[in-house]
C-alpha positions in Angstrom: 45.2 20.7 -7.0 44.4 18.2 -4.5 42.6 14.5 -5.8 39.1 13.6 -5.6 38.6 10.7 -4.4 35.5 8.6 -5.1 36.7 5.1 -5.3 33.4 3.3 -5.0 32.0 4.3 -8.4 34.3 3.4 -11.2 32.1 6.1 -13.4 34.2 8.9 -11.5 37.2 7.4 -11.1 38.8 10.2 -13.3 37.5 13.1 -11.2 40.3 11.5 -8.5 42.9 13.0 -10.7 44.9 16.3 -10.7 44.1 18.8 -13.1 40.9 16.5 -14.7 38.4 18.0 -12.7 39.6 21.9 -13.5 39.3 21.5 -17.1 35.7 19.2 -17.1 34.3 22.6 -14.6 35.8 25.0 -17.5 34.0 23.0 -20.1 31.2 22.3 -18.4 30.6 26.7 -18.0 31.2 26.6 -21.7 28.8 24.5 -22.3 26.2 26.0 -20.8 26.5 29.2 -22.9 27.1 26.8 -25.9 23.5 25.5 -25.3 22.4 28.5 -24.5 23.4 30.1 -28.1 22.1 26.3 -29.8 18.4 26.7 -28.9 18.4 30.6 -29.1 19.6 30.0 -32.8 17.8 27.0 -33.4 14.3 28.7 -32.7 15.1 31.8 -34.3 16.1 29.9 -37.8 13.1 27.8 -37.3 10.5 30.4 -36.6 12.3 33.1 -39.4 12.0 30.2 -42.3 9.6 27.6 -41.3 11.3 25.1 -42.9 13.0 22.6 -41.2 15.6 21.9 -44.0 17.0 25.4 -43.2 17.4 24.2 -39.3 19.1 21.2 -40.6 21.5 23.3 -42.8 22.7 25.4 -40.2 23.5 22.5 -37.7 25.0 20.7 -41.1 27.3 23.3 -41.6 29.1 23.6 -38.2 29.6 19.8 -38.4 31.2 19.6 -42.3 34.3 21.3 -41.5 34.8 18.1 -40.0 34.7 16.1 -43.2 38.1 17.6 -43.8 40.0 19.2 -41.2 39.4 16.9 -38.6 42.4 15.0 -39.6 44.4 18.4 -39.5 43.2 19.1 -36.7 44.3 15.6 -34.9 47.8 15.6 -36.7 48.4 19.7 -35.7 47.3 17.8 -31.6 50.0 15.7 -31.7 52.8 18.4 -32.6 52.2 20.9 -29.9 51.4 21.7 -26.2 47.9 20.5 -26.2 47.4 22.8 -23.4 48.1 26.1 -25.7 46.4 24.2 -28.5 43.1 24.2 -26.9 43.5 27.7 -25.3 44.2 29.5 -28.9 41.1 27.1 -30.4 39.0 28.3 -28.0 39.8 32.3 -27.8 38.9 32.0 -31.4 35.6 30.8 -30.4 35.3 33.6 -28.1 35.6 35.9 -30.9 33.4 34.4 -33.3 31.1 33.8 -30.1 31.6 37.8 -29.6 31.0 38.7 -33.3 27.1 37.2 -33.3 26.5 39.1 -29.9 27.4 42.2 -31.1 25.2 41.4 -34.6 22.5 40.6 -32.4 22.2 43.7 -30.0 22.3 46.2 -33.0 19.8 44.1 -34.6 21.8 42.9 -38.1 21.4 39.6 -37.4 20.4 36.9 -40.0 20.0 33.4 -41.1 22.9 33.9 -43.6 25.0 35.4 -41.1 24.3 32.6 -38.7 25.3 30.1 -41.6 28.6 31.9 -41.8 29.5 32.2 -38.3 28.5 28.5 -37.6 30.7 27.0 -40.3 33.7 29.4 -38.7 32.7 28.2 -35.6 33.0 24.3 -36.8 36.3 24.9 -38.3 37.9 26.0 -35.0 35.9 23.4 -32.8 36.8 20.5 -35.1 40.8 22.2 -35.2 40.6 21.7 -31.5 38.3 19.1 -30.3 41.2 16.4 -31.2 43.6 17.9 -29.1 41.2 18.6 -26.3 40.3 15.0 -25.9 43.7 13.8 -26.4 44.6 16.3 -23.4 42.0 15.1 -21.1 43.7 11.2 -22.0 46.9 12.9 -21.0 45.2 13.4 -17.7 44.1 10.2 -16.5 45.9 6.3 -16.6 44.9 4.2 -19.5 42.8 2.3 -17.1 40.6 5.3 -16.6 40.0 6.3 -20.5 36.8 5.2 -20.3 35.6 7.3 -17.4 37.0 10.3 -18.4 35.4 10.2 -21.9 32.2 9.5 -20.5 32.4 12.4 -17.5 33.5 14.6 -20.7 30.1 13.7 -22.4 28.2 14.0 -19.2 29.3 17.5 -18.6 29.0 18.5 -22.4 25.1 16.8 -21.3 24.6 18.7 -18.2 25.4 21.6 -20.3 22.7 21.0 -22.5 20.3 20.0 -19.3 21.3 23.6 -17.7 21.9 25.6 -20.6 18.1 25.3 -22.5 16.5 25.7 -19.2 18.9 28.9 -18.5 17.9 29.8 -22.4 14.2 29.4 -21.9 14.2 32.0 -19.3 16.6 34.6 -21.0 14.8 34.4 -24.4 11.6 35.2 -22.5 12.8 37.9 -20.6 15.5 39.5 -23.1 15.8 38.0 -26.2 18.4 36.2 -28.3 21.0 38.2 -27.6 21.3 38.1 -24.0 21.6 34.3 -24.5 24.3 35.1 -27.1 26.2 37.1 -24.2 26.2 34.5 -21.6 27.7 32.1 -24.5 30.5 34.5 -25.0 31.5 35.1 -21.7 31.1 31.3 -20.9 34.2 30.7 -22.8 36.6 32.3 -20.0 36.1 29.4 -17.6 37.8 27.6 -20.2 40.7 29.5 -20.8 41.0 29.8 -16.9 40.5 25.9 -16.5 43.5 25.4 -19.2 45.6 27.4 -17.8 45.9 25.6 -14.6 46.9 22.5 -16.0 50.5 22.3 -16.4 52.3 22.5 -20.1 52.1 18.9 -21.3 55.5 17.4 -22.5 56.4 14.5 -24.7 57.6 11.6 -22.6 60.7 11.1 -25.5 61.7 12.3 -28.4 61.1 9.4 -30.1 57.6 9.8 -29.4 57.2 13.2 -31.5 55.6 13.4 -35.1 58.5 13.4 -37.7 57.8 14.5 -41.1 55.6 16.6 -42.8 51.9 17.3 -41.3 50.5 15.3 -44.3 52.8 12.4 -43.3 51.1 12.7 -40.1 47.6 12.7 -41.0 48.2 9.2 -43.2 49.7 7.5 -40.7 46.3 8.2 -38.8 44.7 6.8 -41.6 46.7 3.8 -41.6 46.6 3.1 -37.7 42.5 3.1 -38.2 42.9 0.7 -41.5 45.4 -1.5 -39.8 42.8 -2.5 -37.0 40.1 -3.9 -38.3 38.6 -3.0 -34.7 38.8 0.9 -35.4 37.8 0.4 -38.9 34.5 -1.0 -37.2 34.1 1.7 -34.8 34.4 4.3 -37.5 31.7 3.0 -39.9 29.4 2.4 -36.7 30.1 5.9 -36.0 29.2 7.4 -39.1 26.3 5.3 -39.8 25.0 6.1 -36.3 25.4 9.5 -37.1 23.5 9.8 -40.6 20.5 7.6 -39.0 20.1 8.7 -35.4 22.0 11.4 -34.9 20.0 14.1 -36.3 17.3 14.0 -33.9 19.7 16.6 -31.6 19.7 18.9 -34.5 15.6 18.6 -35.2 14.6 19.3 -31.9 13.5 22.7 -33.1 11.8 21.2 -35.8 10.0 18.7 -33.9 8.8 21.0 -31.2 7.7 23.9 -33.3 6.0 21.9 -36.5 5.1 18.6 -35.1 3.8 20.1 -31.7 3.1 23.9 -32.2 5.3 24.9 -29.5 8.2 27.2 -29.2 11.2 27.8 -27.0 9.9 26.3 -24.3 9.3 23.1 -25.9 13.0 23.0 -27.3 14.3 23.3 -24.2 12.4 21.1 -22.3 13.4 18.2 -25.1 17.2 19.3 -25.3 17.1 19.5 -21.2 16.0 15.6 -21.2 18.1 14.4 -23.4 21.0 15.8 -21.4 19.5 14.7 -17.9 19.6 10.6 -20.0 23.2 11.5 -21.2 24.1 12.4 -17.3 22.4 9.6 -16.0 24.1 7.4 -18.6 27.4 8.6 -18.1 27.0 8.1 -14.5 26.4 4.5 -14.3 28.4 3.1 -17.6 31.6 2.4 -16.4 29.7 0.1 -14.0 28.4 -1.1 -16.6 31.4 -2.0 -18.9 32.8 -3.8 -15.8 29.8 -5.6 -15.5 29.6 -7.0 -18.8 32.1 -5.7 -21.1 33.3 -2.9 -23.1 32.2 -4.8 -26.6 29.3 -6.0 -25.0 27.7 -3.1 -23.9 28.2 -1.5 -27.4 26.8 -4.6 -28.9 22.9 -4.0 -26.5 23.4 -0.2 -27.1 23.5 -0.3 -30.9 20.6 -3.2 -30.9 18.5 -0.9 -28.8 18.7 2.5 -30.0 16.9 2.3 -33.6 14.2 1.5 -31.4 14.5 3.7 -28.8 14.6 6.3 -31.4 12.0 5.5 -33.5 9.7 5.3 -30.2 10.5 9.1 -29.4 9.6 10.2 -32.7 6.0 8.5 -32.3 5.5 10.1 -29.5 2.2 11.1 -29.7 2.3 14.3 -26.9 5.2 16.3 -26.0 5.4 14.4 -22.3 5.6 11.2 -23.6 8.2 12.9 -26.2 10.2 14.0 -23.0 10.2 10.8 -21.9 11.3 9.4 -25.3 13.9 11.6 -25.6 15.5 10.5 -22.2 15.7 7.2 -22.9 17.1 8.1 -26.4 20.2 10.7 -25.0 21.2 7.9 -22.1 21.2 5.5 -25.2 23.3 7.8 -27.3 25.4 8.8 -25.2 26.3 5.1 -24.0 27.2 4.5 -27.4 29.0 7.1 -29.1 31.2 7.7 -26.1 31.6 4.0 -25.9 32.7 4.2 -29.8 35.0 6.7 -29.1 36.8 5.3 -25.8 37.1 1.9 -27.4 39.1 3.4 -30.5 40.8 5.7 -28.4 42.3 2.4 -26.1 43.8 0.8 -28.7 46.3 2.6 -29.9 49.4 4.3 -28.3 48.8 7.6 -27.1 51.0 9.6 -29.8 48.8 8.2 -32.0 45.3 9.0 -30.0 44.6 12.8 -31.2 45.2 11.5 -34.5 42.3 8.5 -34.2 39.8 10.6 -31.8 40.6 13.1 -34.9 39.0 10.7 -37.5 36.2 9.1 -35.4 35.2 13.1 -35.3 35.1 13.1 -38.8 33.0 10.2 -39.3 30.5 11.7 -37.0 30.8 15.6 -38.1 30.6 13.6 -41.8 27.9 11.2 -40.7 25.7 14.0 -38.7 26.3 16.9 -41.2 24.3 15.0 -43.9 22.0 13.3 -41.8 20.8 16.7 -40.1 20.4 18.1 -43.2 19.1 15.3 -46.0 16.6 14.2 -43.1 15.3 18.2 -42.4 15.6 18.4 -46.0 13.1 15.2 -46.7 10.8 16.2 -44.0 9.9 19.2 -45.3 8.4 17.1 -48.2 6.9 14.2 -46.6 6.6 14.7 -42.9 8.8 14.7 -40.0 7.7 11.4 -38.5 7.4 9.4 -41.5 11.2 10.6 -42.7 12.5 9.9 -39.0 11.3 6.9 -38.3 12.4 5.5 -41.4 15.6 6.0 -40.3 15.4 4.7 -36.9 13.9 1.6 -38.3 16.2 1.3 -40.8 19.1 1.6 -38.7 17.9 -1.4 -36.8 17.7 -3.7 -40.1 21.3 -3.0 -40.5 21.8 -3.9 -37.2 20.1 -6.7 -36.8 21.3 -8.1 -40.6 25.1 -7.7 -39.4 24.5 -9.3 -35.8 23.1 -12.5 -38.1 25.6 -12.2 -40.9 28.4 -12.0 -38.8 27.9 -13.4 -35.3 31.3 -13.2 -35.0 32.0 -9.3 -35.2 29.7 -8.8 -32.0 31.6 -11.8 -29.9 35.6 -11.2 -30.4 37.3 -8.8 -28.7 35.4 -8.4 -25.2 36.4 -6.0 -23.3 
């Protein structure tokens, strides 16, 4: 495949690669149906319950996997052809994907089912997502990380910009499981993006895993503990992801109970939350060389609790729109950021292994957010319970940056 070049905007210097662009267009179809399936599901829970603790505990469940096999997941990356890795991972999708289709169009479908399905799902997304990242560093120089972790979030955000809209319009016209179907088919472009890119080798042996799997798994462990940098980025990432997180996964909730709206209203908010996450990803690598990697992490996390807690006060669904734009370009600016800063500092035998446990922190982080938070404002109000957390992520915040000056000034990047 022939390079892209676009040399003027360091944001898309990894589309000037070979093979890069193939598999972010294979993801990016995936994604669509992914989002597609998210707010069909997510309304139907909603409106079959009522309650937005069950919304939370289906969301909850495809992230917990995470909490334990994301470090299998990241150690299994790092011992075969990540190219087959991600292709079996993601024909397992297509069957599970296939499975609540086929429930769906002879009408046996259910919130238990769903529950079922989505924690099978997370078990085989959090198996592969290590390896799949990994892959796409695999791709691209060191020097272009950055950009191609942040195109990979932009695509997975222009799926969720295209795929409600897409959603909205199928759920009107044929239900839930058309929207299912598209998801299910979606997952081809994958296996045909994978397939082009040529079977990844190990540059020595010296450079494979030795030992047993659980050997490998600790020594990620102790790569993150013996960088006091990673060990930073992992707590950020999970207490990001308890606090702020969950406003992707009460969307639903927000929309339908808080302004009396249905699909439509979902997918509008999920649709601008992608378009910030696009725009985001766009312009932050000129951003990070502008003023730093660290120090664009450092006015991200500042901003965000507030950012957050300003979308969830919105008082009309416009200005909630509006909110949530500001709050997915915010989001996405950080968490990617997060994740490409770990992901730098350590050879790349080692990298499926780290992006393995910087997923669990956030599968860990959001699946008990998502849920406790649903679960709380079902008691005491949606607002009240997410604003509290918005706020209160900013007092941590703020308390560190004056505790320790020194943790947000070292290290720029």
């Amino acid at each position: 495949m022939r390079a892209i070049r676009l040399p003027r905007l360091s944001s898309l210097r990894a589309f000037e690669h070979p093979g890069y662009f193939a598999v972010w267009l294979g993801a990016l179809i995936s994604n669509i149906g992914t989002w597609m399936e998210t707010v069909a599901m997510g309304v139907y829970v909603t409106e079959q319950t009522g309650r937005a603790e069950w919304t939370g505990a289906i969301v909850a469940l495809t992230y917990l996997p995470s909490v334990l096999l994301s470090p299998v997941g990241g150690a299994l990356a790092d011992r075969f052809d990540r190219r087959a890795y991600v292709a079996l991972g993601s024909s397992v999708q297509l069957a599970l994907a296939a499975v609540l289709t086929l429930l769906a169009f002879t009408h046996h479908l259910s919130v238990p089912i769903i529950g079922v399905i989505s924690l099978l799902n997370g078990c085989a997304s959090t198996l592969t997502s290590p390896a799949f990242s990994a892959m796409l560093a695999e791709l691209v120089p060191p020097r272009d990380l950055h950009s191609a972790l942040s195109l990979s979030s932009a695509q997975f955000n222009l799926g969720r910009i295209i795929g409600p809209l897409l959603a909205a319009v199928v759920l009107q016209a044929g239900g839930a499981s058309w929207a299912l179907l598209v998801n299910t088919l979606s997952f081809v472009a994958v296996l045909v993006a994978v397939s082009r890119v040529p079977s990844m080798k190990r540059d020595s042996d010296a450079k494979k895993p030795r030992g047993s799997l659980w050997t490998g798994i600790t020594q990620g462990f102790s790569v993150v503990r013996a960088d006091p940098e990673i060990s930073l980025v992992m707590t950020s990432t999970l207490v990001v992801s308890v606090l702020v997180a969950p406003f992707i996964g009460l969307v639903p909730v927000f929309a339908i109970k808080v302004f009396g709206q249905g699909a439509s209203a979902t997918s509008l908010l999920v649709a601008c939350q992608g378009a910030g996450a696009v725009v985001a990803a766009v312009t932050v690598g000129s951003l990070v060389d502008m003023v730093g990697q660290r120090r664009l992490l450092v006015l991200v996390s500042m901003s965000i609790g507030v950012v957050s807690a300003v979308y969830w006060l919105a008082p009309t669904l416009t200005l909630a729109a509006a909110g949530i734009f500001l709050l997915g370009a915010n989001y996405m600016m950080l968490m990617s950021g997060l994740h490409a800063y770990a992901t730098s500092r350590v050879p790349r035998e080692f990298q499926a292994r780290v992006s393995s446990l910087y997923s669990m922190a956030l599968g860990a982080g959001y699946a008990s957010g998502v849920w406790g938070l649903g679960a709380m404002a079902d008691r005491v109000g949606v607002r009240f319970v997410t604003v509290t957390a918005s706020v209160l992520f900013l007092a941590m915040v703020v308390t560190l940056r004056l505790l320790s000056p020194r943790t947000f000034e070292s290290s720029q990047a």
